[in-house]
N, C-alpha and C positions, 0 to 999 in steps of 0.2 A: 764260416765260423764266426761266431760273437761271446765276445766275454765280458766280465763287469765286475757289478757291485752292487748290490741292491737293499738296502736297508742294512749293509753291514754282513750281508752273505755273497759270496762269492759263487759266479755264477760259468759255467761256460757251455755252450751249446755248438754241436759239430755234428756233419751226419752218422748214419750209422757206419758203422765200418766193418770189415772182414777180420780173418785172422790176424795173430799177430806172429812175427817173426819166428819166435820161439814154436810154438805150436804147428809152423810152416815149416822148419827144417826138422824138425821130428816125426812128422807126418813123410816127410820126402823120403826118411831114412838116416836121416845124420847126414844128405849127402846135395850138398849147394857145389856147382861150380865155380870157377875164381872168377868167369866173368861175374856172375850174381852175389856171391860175395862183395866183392868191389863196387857193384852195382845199389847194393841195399843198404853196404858203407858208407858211401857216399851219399843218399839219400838218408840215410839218420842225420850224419853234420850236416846237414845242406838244413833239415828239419832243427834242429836247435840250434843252429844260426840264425836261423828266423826268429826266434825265439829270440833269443838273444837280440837281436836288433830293434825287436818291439821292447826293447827292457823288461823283459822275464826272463828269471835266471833259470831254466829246467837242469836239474842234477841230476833229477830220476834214470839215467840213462844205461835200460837193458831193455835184449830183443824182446822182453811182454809187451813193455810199454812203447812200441813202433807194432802198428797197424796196416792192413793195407786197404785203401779204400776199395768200396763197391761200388760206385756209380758217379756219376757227373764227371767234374773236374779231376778228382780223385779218384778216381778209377784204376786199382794196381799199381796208384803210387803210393809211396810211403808216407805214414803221417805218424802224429806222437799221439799218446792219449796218457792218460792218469796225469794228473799236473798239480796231484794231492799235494807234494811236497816243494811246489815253483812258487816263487816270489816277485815280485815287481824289487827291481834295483832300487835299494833306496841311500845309500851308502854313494856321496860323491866321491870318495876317493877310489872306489872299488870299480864303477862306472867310468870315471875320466882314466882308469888303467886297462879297463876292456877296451878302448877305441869309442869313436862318436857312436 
């Protein structure tokens, strides 16, 4: 994954990816068990944690915008996408109250 700025446009580039949560438990039938619940829960915070530690704030947070990938690295794990509404931290006070 690589992200920027480029003449003042913001850019981000990831591979392609599979479904997204939403569309995966409604496909299944309404019907995840508690370990995969737990399992995908966990893998969304785990996913904007990161986020969050790169200093982007992602807010956006519902099952559309969690992914699971197709291939390589990501391979049926969970990943985030749309990041239409994320911001680089730019607010010291806000930043020194999230943690380093």
């Amino acid at each position: 994954m690589d992200y920027g700025d480029s003449d003042g446009v913001r850019f981000l580039v990831m591979e392609r990816l599979g479904t997204n949560l939403l569309d995966l438990f409604q496909t299944t039938g309404c019907c995840f068990t508690n370990a995969q619940l737990a399992e995908y829960g966990e893998a969304m915070l785990d996913a904007v944690c990161e986020c969050h530690s790169r200093k982007i704030l992602y807010v956006d947070v519902k099952p559309d915008n969690f992914m699971l990938g197709l291939s390589g690295k990501n391979a049926g794990k969970v990943v985030i996408a749309d990041f239409g509404v994320a911001e680089k931290f730019i607010d010291s006070k806000v930043t020194s109250a999230l943690g380093p």
